[in-house]
PQR file of N, CA, C, O and H, with PARSE charges and radii, in Angstrom:
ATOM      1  N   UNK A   1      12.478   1.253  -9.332 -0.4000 1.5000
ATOM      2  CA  UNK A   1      11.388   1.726  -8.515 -0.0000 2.0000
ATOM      3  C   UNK A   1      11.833   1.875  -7.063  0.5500 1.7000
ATOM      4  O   UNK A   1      11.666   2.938  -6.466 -0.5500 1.4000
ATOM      5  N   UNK A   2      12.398   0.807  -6.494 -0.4000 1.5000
ATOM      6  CA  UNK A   2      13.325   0.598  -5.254 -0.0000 2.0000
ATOM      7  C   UNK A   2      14.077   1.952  -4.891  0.5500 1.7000
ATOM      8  O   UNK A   2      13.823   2.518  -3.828 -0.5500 1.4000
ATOM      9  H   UNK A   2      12.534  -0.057  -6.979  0.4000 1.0000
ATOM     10  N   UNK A   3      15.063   2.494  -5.845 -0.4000 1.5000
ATOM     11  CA  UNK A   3      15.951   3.621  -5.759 -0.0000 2.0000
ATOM     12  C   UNK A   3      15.390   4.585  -6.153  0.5500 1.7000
ATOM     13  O   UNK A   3      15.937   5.661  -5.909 -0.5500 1.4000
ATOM     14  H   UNK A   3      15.270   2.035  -6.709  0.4000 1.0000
ATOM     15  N   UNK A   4      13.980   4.590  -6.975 -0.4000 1.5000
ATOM     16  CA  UNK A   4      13.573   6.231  -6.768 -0.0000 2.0000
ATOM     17  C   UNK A   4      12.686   6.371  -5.612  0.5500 1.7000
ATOM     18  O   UNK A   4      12.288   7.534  -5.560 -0.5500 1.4000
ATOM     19  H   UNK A   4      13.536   3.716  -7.173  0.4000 1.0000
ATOM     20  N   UNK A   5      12.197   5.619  -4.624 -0.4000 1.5000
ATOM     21  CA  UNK A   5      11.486   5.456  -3.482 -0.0000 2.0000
ATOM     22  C   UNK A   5      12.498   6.031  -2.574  0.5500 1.7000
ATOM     23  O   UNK A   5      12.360   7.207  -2.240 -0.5500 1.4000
ATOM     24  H   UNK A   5      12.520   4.674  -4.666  0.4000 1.0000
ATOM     25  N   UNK A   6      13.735   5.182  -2.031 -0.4000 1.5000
ATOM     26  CA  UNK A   6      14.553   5.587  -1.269 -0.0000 2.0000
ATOM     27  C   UNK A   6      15.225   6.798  -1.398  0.5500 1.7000
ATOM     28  O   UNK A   6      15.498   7.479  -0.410 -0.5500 1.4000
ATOM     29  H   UNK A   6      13.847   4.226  -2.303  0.4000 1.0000
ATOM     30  N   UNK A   7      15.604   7.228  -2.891 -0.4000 1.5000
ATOM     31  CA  UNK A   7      15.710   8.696  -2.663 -0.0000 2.0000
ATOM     32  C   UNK A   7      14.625   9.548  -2.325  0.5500 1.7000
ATOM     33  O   UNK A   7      14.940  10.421  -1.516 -0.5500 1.4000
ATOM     34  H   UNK A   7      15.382   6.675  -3.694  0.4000 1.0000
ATOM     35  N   UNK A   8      13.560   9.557  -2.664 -0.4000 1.5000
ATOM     36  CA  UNK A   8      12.610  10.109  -1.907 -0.0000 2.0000
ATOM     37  C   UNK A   8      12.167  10.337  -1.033  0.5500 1.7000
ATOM     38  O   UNK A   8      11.426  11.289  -0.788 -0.5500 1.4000
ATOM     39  H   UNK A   8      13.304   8.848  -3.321  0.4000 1.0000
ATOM     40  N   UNK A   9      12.606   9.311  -0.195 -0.4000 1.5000
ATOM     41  CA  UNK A   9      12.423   9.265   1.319 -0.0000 2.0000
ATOM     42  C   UNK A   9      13.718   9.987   2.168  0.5500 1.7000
ATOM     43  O   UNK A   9      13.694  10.569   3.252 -0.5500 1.4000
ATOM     44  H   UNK A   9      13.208   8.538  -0.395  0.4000 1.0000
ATOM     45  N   UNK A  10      14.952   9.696   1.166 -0.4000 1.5000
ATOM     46  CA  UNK A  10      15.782  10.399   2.498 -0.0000 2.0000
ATOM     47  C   UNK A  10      15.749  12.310   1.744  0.5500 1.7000
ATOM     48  O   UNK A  10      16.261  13.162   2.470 -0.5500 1.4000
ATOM     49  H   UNK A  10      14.972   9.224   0.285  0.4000 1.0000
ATOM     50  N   UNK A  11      15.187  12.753   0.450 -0.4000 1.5000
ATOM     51  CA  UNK A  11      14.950  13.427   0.321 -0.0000 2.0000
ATOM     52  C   UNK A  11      14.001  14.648   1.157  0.5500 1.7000
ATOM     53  O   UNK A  11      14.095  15.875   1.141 -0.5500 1.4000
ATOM     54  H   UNK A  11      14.771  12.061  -0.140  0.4000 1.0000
ATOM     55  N   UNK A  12      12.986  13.651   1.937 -0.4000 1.5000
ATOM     56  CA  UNK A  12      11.761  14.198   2.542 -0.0000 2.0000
ATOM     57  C   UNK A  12      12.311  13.873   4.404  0.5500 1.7000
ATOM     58  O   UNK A  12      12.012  14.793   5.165 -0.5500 1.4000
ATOM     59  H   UNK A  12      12.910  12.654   1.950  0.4000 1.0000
ATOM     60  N   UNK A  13      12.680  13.264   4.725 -0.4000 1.5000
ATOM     61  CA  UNK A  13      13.014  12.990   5.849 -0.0000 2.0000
ATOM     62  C   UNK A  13      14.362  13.138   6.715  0.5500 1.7000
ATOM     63  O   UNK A  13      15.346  12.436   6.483 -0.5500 1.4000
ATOM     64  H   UNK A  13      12.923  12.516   4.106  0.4000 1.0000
ATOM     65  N   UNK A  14      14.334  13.936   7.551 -0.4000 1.5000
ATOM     66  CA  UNK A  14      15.582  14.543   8.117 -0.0000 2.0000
ATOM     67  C   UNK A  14      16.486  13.113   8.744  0.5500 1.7000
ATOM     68  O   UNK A  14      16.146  11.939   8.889 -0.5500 1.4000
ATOM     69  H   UNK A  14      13.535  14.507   7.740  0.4000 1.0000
ATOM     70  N   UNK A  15      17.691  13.802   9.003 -0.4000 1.5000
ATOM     71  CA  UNK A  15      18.407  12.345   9.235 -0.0000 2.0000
ATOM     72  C   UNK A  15      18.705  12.468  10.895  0.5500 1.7000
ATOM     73  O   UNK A  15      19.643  11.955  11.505 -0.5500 1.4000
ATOM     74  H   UNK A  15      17.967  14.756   8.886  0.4000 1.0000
ATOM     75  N   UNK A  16      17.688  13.249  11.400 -0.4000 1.5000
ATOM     76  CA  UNK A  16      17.592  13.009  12.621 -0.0000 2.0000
ATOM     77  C   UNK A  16      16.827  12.319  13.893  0.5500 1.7000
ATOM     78  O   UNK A  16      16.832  12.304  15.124 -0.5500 1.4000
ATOM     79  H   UNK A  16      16.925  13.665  10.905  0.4000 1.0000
ATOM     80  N   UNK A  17      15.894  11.527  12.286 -0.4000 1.5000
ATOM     81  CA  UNK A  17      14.308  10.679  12.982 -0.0000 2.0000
ATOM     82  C   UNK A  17      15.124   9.501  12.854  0.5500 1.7000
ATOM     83  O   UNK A  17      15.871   9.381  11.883 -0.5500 1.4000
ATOM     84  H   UNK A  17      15.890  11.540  11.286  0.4000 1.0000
ATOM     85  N   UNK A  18      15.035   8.508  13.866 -0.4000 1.5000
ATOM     86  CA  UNK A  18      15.441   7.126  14.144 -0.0000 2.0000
ATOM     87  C   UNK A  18      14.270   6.272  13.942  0.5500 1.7000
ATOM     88  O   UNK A  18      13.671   5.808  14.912 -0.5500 1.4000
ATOM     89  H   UNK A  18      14.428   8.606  14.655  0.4000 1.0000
ATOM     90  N   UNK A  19      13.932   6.051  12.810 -0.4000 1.5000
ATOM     91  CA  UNK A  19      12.863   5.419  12.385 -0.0000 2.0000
ATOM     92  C   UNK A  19      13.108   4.432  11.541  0.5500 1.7000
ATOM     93  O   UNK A  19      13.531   4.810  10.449 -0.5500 1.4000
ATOM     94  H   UNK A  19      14.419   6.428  12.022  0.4000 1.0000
ATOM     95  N   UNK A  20      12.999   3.445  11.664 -0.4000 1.5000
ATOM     96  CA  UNK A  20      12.927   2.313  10.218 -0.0000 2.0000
ATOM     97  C   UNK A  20      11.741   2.257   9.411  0.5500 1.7000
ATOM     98  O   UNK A  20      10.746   1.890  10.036 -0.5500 1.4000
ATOM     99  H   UNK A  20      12.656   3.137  12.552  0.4000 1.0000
ATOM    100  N   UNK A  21      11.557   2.539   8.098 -0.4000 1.5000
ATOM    101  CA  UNK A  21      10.470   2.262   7.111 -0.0000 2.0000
ATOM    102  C   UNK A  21      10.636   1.592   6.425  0.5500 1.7000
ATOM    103  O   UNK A  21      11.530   1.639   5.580 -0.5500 1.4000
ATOM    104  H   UNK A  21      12.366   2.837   7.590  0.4000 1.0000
ATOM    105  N   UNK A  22       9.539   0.451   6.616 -0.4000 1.5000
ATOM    106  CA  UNK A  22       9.664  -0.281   5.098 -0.0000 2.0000
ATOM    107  C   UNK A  22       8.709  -0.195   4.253  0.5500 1.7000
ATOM    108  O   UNK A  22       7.554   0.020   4.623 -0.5500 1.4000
ATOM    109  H   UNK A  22       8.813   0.412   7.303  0.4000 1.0000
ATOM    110  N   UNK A  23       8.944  -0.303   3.371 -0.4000 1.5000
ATOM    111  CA  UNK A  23       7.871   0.675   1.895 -0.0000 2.0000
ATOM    112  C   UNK A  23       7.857  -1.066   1.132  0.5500 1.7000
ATOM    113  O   UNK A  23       8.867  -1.490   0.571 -0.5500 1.4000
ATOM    114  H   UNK A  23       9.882  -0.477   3.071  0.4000 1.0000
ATOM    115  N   UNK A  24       6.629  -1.865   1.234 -0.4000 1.5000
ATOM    116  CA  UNK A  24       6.013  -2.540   0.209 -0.0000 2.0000
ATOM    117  C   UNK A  24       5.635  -2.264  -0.551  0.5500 1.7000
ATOM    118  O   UNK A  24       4.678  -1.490  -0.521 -0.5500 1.4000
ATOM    119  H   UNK A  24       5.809  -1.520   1.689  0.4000 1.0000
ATOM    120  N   UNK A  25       6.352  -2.905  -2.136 -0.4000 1.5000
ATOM    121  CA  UNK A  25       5.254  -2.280  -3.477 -0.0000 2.0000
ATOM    122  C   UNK A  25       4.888  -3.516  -3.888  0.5500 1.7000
ATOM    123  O   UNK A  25       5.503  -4.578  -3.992 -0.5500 1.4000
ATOM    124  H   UNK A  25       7.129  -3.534  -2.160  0.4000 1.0000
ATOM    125  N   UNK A  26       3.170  -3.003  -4.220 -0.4000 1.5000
ATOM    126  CA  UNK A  26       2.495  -4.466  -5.002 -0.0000 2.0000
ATOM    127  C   UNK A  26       2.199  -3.942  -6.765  0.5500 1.7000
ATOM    128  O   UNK A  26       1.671  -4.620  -7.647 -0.5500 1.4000
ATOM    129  H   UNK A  26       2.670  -2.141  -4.135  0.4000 1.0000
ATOM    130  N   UNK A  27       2.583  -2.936  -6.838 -0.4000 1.5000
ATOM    131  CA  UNK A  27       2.822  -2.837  -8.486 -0.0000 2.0000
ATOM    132  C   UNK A  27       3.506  -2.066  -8.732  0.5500 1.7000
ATOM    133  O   UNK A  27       3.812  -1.161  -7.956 -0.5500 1.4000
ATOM    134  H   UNK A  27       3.012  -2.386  -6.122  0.4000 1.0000
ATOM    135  N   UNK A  28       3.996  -2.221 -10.024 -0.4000 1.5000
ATOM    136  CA  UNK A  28       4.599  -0.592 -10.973 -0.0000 2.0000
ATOM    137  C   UNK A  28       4.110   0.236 -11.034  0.5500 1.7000
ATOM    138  O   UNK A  28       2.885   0.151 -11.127 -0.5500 1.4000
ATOM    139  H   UNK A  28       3.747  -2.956 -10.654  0.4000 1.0000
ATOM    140  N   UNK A  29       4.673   1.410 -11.022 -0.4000 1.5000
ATOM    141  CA  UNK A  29       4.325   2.944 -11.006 -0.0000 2.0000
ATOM    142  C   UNK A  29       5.030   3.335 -12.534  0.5500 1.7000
ATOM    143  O   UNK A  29       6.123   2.876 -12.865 -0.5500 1.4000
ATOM    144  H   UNK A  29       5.667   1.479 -10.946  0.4000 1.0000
ATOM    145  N   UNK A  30       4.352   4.109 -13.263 -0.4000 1.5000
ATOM    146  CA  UNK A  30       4.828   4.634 -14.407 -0.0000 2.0000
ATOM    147  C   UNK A  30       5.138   6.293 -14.105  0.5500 1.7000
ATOM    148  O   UNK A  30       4.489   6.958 -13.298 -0.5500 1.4000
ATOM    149  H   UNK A  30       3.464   4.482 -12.994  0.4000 1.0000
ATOM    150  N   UNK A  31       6.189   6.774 -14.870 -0.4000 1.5000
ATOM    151  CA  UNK A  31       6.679   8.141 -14.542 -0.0000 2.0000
ATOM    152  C   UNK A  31       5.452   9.055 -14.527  0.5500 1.7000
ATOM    153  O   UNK A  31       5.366  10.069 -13.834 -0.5500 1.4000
ATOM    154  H   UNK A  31       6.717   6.234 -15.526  0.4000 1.0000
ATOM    155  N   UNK A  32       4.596   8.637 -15.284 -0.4000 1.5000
ATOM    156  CA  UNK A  32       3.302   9.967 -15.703 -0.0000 2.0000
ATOM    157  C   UNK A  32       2.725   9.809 -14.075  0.5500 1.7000
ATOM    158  O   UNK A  32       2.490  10.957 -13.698 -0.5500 1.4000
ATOM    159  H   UNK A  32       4.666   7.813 -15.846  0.4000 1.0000
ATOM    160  N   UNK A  33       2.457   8.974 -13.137 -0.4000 1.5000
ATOM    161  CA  UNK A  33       2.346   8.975 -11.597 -0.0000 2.0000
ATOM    162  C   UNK A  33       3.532   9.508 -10.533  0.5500 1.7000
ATOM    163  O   UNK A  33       3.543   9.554  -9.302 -0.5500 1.4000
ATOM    164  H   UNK A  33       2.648   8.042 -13.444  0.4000 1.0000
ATOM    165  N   UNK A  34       4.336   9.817 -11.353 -0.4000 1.5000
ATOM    166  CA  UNK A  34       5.678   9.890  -9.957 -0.0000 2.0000
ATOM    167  C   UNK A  34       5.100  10.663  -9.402  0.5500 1.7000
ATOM    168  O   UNK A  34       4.718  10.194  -8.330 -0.5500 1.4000
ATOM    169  H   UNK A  34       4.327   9.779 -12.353  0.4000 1.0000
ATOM    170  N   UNK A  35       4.649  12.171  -9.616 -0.4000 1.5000
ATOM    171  CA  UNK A  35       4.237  13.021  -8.932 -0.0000 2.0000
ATOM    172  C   UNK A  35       3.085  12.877  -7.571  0.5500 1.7000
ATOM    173  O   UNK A  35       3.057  13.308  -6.419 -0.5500 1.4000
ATOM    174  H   UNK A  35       4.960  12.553 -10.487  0.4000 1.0000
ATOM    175  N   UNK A  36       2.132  11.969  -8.481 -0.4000 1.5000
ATOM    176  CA  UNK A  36       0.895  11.598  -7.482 -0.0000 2.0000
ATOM    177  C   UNK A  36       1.702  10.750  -6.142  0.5500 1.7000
ATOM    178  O   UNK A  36       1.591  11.216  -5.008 -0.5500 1.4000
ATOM    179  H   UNK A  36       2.155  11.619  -9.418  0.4000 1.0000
ATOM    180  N   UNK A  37       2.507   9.488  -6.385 -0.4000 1.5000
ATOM    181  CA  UNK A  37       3.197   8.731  -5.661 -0.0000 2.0000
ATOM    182  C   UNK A  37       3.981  10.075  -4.489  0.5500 1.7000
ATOM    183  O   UNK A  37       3.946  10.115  -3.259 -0.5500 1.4000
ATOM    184  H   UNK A  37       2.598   9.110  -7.306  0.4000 1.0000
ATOM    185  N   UNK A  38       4.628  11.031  -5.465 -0.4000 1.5000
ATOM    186  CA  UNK A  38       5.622  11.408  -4.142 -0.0000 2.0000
ATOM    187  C   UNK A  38       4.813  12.241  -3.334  0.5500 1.7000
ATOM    188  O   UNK A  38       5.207  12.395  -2.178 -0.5500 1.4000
ATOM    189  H   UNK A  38       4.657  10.998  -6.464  0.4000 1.0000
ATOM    190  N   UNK A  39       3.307  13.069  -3.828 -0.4000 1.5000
ATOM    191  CA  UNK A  39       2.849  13.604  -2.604 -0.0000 2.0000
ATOM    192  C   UNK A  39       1.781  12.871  -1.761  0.5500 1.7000
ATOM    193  O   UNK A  39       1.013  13.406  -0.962 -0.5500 1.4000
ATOM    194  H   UNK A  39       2.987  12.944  -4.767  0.4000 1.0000
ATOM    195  N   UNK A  40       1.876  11.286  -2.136 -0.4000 1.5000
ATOM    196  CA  UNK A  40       1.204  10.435  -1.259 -0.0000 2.0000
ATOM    197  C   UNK A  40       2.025  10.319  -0.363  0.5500 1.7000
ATOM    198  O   UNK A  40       1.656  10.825   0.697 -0.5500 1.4000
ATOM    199  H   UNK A  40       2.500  10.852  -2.785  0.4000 1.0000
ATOM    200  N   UNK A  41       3.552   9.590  -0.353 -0.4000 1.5000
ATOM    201  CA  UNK A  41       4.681   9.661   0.415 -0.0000 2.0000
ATOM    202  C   UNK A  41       4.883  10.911   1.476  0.5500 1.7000
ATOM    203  O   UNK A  41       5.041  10.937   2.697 -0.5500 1.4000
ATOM    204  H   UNK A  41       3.851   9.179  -1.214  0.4000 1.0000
ATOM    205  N   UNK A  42       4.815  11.845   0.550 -0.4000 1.5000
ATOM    206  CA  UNK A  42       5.088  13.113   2.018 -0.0000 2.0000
ATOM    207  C   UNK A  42       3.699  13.302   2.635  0.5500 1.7000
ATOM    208  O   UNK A  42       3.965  13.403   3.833 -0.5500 1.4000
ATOM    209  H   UNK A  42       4.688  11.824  -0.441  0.4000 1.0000
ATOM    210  N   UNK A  43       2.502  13.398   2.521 -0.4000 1.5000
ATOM    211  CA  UNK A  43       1.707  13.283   3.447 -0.0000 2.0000
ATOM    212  C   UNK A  43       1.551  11.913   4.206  0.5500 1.7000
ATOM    213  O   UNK A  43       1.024  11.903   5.319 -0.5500 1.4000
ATOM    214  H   UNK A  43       2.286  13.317   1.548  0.4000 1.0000
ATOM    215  N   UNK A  44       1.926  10.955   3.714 -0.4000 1.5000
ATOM    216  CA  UNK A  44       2.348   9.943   5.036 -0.0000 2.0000
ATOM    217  C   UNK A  44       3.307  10.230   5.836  0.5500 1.7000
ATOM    218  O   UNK A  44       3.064  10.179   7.042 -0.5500 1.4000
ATOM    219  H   UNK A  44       2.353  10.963   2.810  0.4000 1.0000
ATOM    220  N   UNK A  45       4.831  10.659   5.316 -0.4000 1.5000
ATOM    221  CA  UNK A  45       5.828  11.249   6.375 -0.0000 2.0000
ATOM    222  C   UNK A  45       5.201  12.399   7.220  0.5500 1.7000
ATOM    223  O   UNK A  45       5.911  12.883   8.102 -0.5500 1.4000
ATOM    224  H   UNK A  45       5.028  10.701   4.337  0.4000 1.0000
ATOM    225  N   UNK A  46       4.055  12.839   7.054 -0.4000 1.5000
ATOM    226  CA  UNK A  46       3.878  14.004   7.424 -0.0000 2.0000
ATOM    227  C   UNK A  46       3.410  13.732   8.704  0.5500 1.7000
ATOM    228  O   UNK A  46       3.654  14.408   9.703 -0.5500 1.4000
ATOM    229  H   UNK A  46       3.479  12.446   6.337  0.4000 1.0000
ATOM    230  N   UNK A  47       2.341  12.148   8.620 -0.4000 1.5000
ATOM    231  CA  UNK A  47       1.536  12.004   9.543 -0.0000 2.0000
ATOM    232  C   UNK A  47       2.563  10.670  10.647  0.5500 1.7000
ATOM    233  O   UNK A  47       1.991   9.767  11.259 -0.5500 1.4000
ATOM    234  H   UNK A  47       2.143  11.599   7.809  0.4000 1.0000
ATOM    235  N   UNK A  48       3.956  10.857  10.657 -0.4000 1.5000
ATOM    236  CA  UNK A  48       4.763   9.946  11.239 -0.0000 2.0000
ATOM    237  C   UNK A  48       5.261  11.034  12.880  0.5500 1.7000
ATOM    238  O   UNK A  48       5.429  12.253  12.847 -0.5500 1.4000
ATOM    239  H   UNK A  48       4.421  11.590  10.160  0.4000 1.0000
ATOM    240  N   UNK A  49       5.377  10.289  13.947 -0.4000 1.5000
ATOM    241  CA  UNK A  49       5.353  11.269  14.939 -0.0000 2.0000
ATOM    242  C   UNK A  49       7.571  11.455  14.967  0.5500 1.7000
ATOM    243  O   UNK A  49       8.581  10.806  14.691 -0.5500 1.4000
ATOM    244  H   UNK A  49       5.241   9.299  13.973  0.4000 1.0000
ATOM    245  N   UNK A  50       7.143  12.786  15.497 -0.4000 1.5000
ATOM    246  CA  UNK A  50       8.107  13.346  15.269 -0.0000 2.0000
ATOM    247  C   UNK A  50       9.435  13.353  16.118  0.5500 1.7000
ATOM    248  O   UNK A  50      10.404  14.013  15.742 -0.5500 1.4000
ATOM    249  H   UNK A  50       6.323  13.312  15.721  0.4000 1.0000
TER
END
């Protein structure tokens, strides 16, 4: 869960933001959600200042 998060994130996020994120998970995600999960993720990156 750890390593499909972090690819996701440097997937969505340029490597030119000097930002530290830390991503708490309080449960499992099953694959039939990945989708919902990753466009929760990019509309949070979305709303991170730039």
């Amino acid at each position: 869960m750890r390593r499909l998060l972090r690819e996701m994130l440097k997937k969505q996020l340029s490597y030119s933001v000097s930002l530290d994120i830390v991503v708490r998970i309080h449960k499992t995600f099953y694959k039939k959600n990945f989708k919902q999960i990753e466009e929760e993720i990019h509309n949070l990156i979305k709303g991170l200042p730039s």
